[in-house]
C-alpha positions in Angstrom: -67.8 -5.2 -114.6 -71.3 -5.1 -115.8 -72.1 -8.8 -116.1 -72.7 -8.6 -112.2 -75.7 -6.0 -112.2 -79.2 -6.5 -113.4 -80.1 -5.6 -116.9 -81.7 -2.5 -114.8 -78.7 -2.0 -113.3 -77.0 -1.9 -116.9 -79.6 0.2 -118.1 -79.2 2.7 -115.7 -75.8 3.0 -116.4 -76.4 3.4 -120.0 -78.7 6.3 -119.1 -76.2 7.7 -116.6 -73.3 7.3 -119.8 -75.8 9.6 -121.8 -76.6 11.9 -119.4 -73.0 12.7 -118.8 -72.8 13.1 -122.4 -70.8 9.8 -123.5 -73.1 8.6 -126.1 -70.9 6.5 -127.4 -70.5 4.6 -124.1 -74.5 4.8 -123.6 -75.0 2.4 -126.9 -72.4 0.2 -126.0 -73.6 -1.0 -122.5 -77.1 -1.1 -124.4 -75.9 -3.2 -127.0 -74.3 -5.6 -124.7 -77.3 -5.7 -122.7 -79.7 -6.3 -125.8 -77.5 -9.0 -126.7 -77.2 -10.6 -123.2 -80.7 -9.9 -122.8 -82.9 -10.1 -126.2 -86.2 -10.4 -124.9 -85.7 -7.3 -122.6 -87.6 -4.3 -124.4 -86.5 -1.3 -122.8 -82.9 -2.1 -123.9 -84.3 -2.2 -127.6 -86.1 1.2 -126.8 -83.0 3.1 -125.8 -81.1 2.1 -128.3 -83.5 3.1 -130.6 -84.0 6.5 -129.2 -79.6 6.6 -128.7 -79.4 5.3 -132.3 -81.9 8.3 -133.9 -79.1 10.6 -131.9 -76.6 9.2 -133.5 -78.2 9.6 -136.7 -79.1 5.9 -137.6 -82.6 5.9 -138.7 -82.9 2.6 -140.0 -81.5 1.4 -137.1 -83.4 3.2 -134.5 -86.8 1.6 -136.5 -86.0 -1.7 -136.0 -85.0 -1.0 -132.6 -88.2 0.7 -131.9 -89.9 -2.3 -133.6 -88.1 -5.0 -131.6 -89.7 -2.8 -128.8 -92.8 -2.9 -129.6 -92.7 -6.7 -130.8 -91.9 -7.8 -127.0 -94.1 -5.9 -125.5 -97.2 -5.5 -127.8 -99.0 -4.0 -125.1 -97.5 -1.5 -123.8 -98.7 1.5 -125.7 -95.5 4.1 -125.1 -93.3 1.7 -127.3 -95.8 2.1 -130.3 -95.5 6.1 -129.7 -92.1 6.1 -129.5 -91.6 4.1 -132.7 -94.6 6.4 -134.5 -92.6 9.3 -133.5 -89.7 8.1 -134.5 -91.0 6.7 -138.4 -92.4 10.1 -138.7 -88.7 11.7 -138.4 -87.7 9.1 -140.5 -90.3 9.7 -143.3 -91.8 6.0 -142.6 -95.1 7.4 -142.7 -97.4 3.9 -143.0 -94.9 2.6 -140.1 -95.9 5.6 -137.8 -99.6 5.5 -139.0 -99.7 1.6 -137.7 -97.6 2.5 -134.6 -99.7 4.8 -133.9 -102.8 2.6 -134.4 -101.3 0.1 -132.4 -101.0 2.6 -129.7 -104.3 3.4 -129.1 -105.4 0.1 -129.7 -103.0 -0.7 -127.0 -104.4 2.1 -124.6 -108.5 1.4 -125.1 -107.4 -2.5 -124.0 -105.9 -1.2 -120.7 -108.6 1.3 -119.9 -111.5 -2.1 -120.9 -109.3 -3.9 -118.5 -109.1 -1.4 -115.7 -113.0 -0.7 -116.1 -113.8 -4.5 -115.8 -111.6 -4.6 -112.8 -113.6 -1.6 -111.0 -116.7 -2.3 -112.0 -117.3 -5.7 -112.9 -120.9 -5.9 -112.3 -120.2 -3.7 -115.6 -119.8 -6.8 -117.8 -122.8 -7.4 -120.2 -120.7 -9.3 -122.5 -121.7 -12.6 -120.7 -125.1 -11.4 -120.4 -125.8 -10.6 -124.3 -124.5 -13.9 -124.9 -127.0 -15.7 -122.9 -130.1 -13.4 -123.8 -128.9 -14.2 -127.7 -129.4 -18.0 -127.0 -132.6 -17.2 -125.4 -134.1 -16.1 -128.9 
């Protein structure tokens, strides 16, 4: 039974389902797990992606959405839902998923940069030469 595996675990096997070609049993084990575990976005992802197979739009938006609300930094969940509102004919969803997106993608390269280089950071620096003036 699947109440003894991760939520990994769980969504592995929905991938597995799907991959064999039991779609059907691929949503199922990701709705359970969405349910069991709400706050976990890559449950919310494939259902949105399993849902847009099955021909539920407006379900595989809000799916994507939910996605992209737990995880508002991760930038593939803001392409996978601009992608998706683009199928759909959302187009001012996709235009702001797809802002979010980069958005999402300049903040991790800043943050990478400032951990390589941090001798790098002026921001500290222009601060204290402004109160200088």
């Amino acid at each position: 039974m699947t109440s003894n595996k991760t939520k990994e675990e769980r969504y592995d096997e929905a991938i597995a389902f799907r991959e064999a070609g039991d779609l059907k049993s691929a949503v199922s084990v990701l709705e359970q797990l969405a349910a069991d575990f709400p706050d976990y976005a890559l449950a919310h992802l494939g259902l949105a992606v399993f849902y847009w197979k099955q021909e539920r739009p407006d379900d595989s938006i809000r799916e994507a959405s939910r996605a992209c609300e737990l995880s508002p930094d991760e930038p593939f969940y803001f392409t996978a839902l601009s992608s998706l509102a683009i199928k759909a004919g959302h187009r001012k969803t996709a235009e702001e998923a797809l802002a979010r997106a980069q958005e999402a993608r300049f903040q991790a390269f800043m943050q990478k940069y400032r951990e390589e280089y941090p001798e790098s950071d002026t921001s500290e620096k222009s601060e204290e030469s402004g109160e200088a003036q």
